[in-house]
C-alpha positions, 0 to 999 in steps of 0.5 A, spaced: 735 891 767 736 899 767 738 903 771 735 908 776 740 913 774 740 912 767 731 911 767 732 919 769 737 921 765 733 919 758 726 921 761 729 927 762 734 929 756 726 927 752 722 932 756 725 937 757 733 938 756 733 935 749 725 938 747 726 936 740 721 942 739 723 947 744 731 945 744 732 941 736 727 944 733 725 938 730 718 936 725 717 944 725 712 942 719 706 938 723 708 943 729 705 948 726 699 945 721 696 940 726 696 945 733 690 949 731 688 945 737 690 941 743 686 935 740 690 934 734 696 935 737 696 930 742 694 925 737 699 926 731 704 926 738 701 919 739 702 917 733 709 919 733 710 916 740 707 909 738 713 909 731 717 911 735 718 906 740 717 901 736 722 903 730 727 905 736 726 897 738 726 894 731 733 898 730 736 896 736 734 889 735 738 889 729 743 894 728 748 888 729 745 885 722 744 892 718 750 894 714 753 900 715 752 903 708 745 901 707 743 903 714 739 909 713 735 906 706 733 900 712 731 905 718 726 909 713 723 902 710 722 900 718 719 907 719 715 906 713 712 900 715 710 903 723 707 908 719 703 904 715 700 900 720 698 907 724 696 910 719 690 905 717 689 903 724 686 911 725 683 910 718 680 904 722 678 906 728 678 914 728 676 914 720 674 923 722 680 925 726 684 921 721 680 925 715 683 932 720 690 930 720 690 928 714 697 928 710 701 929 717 700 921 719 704 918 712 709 924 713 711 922 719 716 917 716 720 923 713 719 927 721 727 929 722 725 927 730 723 919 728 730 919 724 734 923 728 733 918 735 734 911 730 740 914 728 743 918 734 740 912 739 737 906 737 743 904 732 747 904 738 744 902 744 740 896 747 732 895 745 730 897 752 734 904 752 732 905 744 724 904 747 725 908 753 728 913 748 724 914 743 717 914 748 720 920 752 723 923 746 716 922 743 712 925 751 717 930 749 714 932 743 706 931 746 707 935 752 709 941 747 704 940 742 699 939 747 700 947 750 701 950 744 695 947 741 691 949 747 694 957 747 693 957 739 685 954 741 684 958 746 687 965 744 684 964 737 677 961 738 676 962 747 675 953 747 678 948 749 678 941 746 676 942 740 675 936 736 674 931 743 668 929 740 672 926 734 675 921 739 670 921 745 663 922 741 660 923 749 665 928 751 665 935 748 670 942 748 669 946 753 667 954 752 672 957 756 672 965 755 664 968 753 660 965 748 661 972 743 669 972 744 670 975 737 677 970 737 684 972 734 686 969 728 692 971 727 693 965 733 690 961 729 695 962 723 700 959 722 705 965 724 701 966 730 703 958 732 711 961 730 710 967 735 707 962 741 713 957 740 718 963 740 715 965 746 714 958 750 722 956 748 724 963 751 720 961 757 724 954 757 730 958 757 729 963 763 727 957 767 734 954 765 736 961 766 733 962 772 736 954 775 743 956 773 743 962 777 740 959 783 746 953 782 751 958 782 750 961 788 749 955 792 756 953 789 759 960 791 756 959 798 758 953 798 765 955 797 765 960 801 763 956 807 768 951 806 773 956 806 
């Protein structure tokens, strides 16, 4: 069993203190390519949660068997193969969401967040910590494409979900701003991606910022009292 302490602490270094695209800067190539919209984001993300998980769970299962020299061929062969099941699973099952993705869904054997959390973290701890890990890293990476997509979606062409249809045929995107807004294209573009990303890191650093100054004062108060 896992403990509540240790649940929290891996929860939060992958949603928010080891953001692997905030903090790690990790998987730059589809960030950037797939968040055109929100939909695309949150289901490469998905995809990615899925490898994830289970290459985490592969890996800690066997890294006891796996040679120390041959380690990193082992780890990409196991992410190939999740990725090879993902892949025709959305060829399957979501045949024109996967025609959109394109080639972001086999790539995502060469993601660096994939093989970095195999490496850092599944090759040395125990199967449940190695899944928990690689499912809140991959949560991590979800939340942030989710909000980028849906700034650059918004800014760029005044919608929201666009593409749910792909997913859901019953649902449709949501017309947010007027029908005649012009858009920018610029956020639809990858360097409005790379300007929206510098502001959402410079967002996650004031917070922490902000946190670190109000823990400060509360300590010097606490000192001060004390004394």
């Amino acid at each position: 069993m896992i403990e509540r302490e240790e649940f929290r602490s891996i929860a939060h270094n992958g949603i928010w203190k080891q953001n692997t695209s905030l903090i790690q800067i990790l998987g730059l190539c589809p960030l950037l390519a797939v968040t055109t919209n929100m939909v695309n984001g949150v289901m490469l993300s998905l995809a990615t949660i899925i490898v994830m998980a289970l290459a985490n769970v592969a890996v800690a299962s066997l890294r006891n068997f796996i040679p120390h020299e041959i380690r990193i061929p082992v780890f990409i062969l196991i992410v190939a193969a999740l990725v090879t099941v993902v892949d025709l699973l959305f060829n399957a099952n979501l045949h024109e969401l996967y025609l959109v993705l394109g080639i972001f869904i086999p790539l995502i054997v060469t993601n660096c967040i994939v093989l970095a959390r195999v490496e850092a973290f599944a090759a040395k701890n125990p199967p449940l910590q190695s899944t928990l890990d690689g499912i809140f890293m991959g949560v991590g990476m979800l939340w942030t494409l989710a909000v980028l997509g849906g700034l650059r979606e918004l800014i760029g062409a005044g919608t929201l979900f666009s593409g749910i249809d792909l997913v859901f045929p019953s649902l449709q995107p949501l017309q947010l701003l007027p029908a005649d807004y012009p858009g920018l294209l610029l956020a639809i573009l990858p360097p409005g991606a790379f300007i929206l990303l510098g502001c959402m890191i410079a967002w996650k650093n004031w917070i922490e910022a902000r946190a670190t100054t109000r823990q400060e004062k509360v300590a010097v108060k606490a000192l001060a009292t004390g004394n």
